[in-house]
Backbone as CSV, one residue per row, in Angstrom:
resi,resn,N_x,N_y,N_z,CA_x,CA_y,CA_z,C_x,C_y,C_z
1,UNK,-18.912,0.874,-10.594,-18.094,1.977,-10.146,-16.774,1.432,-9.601
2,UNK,-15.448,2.002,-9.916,-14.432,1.711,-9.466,-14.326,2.156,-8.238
3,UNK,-13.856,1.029,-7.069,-13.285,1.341,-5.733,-12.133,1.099,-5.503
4,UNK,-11.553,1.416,-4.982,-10.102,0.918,-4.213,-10.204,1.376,-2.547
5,UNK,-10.389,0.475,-1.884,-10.701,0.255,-0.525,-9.569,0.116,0.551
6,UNK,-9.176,0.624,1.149,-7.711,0.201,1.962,-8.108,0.393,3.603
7,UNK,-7.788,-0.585,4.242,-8.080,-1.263,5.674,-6.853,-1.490,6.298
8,UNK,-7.170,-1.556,7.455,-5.893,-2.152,8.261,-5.088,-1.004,9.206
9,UNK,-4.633,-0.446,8.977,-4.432,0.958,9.248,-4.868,1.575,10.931
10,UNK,-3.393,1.807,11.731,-4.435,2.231,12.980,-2.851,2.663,13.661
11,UNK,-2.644,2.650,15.286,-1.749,2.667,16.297,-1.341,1.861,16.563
12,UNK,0.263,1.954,16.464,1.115,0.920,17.156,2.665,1.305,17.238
13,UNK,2.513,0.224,18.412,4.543,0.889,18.684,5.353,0.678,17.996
14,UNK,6.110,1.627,18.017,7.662,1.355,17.363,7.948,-0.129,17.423
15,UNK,8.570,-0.574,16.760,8.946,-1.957,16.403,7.835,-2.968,15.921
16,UNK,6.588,-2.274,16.062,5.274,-3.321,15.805,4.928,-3.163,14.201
17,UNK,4.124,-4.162,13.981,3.678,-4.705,12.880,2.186,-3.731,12.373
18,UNK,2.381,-4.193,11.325,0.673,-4.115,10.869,0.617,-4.093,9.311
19,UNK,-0.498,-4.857,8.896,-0.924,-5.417,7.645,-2.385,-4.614,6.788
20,UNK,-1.803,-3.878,5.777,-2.153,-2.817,5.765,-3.098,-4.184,4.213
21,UNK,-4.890,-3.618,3.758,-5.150,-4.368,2.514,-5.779,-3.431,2.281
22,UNK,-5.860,-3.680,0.723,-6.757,-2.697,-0.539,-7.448,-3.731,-1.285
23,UNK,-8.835,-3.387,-1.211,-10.059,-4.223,-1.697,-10.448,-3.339,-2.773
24,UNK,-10.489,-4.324,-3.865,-10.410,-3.220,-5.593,-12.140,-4.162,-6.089
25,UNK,-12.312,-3.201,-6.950,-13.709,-3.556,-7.604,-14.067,-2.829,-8.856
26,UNK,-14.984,-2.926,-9.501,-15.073,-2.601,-10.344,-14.415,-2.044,-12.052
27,UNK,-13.057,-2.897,-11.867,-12.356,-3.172,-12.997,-11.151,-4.256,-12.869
28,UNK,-11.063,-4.640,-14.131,-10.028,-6.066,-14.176,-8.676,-5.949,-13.444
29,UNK,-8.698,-6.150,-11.888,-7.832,-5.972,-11.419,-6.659,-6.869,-11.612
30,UNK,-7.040,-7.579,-12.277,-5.330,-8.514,-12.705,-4.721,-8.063,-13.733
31,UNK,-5.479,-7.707,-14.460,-4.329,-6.650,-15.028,-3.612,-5.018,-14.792
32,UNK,-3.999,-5.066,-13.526,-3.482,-3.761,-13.009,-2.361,-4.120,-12.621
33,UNK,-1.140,-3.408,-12.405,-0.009,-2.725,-11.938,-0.635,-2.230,-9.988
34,UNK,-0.456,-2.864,-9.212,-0.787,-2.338,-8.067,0.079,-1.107,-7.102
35,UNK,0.223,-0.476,-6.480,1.230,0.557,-5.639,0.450,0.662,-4.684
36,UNK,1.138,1.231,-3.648,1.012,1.536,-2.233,2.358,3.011,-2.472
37,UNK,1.320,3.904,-1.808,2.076,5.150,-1.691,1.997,5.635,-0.180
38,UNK,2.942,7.007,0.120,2.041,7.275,1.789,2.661,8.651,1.683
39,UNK,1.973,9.424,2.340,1.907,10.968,2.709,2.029,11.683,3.884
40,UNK,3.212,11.371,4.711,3.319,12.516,6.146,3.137,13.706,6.137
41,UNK,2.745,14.431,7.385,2.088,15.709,7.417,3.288,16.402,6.866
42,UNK,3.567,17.788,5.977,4.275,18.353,5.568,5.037,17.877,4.494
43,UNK,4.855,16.375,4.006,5.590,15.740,2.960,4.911,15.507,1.779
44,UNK,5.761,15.229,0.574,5.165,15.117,-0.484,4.902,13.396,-0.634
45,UNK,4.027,13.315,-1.224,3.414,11.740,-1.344,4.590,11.103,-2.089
46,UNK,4.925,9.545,-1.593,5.711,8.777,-1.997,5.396,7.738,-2.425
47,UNK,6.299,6.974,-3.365,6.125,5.651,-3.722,7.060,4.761,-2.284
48,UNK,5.769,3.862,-1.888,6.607,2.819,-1.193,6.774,1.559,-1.883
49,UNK,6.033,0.966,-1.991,6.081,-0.370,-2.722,5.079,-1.037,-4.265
50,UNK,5.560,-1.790,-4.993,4.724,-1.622,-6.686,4.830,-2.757,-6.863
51,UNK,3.876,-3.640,-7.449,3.691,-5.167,-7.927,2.941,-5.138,-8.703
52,UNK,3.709,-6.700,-9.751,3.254,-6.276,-11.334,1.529,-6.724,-11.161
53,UNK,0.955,-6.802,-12.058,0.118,-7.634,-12.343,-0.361,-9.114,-12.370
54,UNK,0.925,-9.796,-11.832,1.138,-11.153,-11.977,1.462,-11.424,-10.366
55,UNK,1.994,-10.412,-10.249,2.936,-10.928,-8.768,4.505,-11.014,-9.252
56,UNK,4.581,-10.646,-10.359,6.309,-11.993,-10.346,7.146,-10.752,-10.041
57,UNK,6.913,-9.400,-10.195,8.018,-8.123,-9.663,7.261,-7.288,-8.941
58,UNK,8.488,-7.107,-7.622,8.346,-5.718,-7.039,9.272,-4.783,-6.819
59,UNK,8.665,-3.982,-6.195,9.843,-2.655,-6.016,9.739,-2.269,-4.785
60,UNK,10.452,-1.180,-4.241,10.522,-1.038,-2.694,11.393,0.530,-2.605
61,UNK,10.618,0.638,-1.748,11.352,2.368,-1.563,12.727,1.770,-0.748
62,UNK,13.682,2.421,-0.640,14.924,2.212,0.245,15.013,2.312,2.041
63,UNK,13.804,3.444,2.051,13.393,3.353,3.445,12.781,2.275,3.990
64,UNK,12.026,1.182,2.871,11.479,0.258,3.647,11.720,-0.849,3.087
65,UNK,12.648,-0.874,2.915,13.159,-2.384,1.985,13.406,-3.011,3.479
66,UNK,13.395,-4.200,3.044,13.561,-5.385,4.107,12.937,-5.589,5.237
67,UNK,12.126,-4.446,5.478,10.778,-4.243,6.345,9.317,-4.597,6.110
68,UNK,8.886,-4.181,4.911,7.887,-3.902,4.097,7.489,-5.144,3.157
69,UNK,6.500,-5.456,3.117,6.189,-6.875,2.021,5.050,-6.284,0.982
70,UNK,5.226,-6.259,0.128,3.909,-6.510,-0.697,3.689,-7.065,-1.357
71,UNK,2.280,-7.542,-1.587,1.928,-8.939,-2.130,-0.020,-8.923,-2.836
72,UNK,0.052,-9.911,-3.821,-1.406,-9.868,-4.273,-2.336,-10.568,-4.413
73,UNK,-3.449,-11.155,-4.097,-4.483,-11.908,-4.629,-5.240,-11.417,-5.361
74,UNK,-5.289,-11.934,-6.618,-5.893,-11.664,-7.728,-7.271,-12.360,-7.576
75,UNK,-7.249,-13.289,-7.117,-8.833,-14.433,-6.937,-9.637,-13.454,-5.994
76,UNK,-8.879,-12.427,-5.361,-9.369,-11.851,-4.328,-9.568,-10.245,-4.283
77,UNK,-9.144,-9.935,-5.548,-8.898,-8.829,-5.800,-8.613,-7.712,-4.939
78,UNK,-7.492,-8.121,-3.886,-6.505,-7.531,-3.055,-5.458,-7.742,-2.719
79,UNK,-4.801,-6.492,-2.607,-3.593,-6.116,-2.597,-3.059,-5.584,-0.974
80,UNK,-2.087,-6.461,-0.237,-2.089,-5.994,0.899,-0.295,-5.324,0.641
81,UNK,0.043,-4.827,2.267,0.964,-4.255,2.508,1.423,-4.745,4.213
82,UNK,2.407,-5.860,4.027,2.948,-6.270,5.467,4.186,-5.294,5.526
83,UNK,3.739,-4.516,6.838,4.814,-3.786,7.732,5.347,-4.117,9.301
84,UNK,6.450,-4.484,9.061,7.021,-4.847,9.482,7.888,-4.005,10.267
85,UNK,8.465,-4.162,12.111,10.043,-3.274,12.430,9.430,-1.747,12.390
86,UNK,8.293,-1.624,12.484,7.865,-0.133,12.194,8.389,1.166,13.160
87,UNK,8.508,2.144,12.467,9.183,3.202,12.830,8.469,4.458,12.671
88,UNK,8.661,5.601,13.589,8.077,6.699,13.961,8.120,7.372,12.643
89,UNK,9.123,7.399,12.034,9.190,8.138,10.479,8.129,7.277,9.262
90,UNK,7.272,5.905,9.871,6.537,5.676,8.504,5.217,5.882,8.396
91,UNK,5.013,6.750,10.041,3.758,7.165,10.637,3.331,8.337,8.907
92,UNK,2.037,7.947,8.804,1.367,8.764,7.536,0.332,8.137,7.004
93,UNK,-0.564,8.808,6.165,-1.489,8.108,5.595,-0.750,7.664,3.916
94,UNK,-1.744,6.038,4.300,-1.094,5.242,3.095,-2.371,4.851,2.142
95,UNK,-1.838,4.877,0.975,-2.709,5.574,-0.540,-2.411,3.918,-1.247
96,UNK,-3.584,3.240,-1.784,-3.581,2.211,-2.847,-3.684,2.700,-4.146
97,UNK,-2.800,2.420,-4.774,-2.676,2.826,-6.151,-3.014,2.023,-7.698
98,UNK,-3.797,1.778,-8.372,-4.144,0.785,-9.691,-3.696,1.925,-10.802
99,UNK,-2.743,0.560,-11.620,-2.626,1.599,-13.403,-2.463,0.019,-14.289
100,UNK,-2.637,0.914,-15.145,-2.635,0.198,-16.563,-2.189,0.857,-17.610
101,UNK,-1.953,1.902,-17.143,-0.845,2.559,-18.105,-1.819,3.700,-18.790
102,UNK,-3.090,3.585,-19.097,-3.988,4.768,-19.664,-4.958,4.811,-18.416
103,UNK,-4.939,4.469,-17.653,-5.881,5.258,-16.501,-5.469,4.806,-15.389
104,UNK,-5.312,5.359,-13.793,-4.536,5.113,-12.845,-6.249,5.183,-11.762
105,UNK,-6.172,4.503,-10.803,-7.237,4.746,-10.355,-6.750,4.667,-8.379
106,UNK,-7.090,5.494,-7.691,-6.585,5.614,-6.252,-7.795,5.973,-5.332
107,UNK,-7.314,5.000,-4.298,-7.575,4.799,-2.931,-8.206,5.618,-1.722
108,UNK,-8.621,6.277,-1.029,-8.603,7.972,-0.621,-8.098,7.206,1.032
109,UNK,-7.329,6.373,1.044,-6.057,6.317,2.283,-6.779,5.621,3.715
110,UNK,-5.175,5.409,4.734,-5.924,4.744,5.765,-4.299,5.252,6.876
111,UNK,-4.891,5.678,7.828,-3.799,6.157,9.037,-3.397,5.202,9.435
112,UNK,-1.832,5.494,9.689,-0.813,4.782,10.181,0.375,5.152,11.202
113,UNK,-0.476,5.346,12.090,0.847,6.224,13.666,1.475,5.016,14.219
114,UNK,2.989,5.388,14.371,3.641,4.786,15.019,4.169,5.373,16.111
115,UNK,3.898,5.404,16.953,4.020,6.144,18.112,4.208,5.443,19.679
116,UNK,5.155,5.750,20.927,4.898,5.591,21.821,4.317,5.851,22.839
């Protein structure tokens, strides 16, 4: 059975950190396309950050460029999300995303308040 598992996820202050991971199973995750998406109350779900299958490209929403890391172990078949400088606006639940182009397979999320 396919999982996509995402951990890490909790309270912390403005300016604080946290290292968000997605534990995948049950299909060839190296050849997946990985994403990290996130969903604030009243907002429509976004792309934050996308890494190839290899590692060698990513992408980055504009809100969290230079903040935000993402990165993959394939030996490990996870995909984390370093946040970084965090801010009251990135408070939301955040969604792990797998594709391959004919089937996309997702995460069911992990809370992320940034709050004082």
């Amino acid at each position: 059975q396919v999982q996509l598992v995402e951990s890490g996820g909790g309270l912390v202050q403005p300016g604080g950190s946290l290292r968000l991971s997605c534990a995948a199973s049950g299909f060839m995750f190296s050849w997946y396309t990985m994403s990290w998406y996130r969903q604030a109350p009243g907002k429509e779900r976004e792309l934050v950050a996308v890494i190839s299958s290899v590692g060698g490209s990513t992408n980055y929403a504009d809100s969290v460029k230079g903040r935000f890391t993402i990165s993959r172990d394939n030996a490990k078949n996870t995909v984390y999300l370093q946040m970084n400088s965090l801010k009251p606006e990135d408070t939301a639940v955040y969604y792990c995303k797998a594709d391959r182009g004919r089937v996309d397979y997702w995460g069911q999320g992990t809370q992320v308040t940034v709050s004082s």
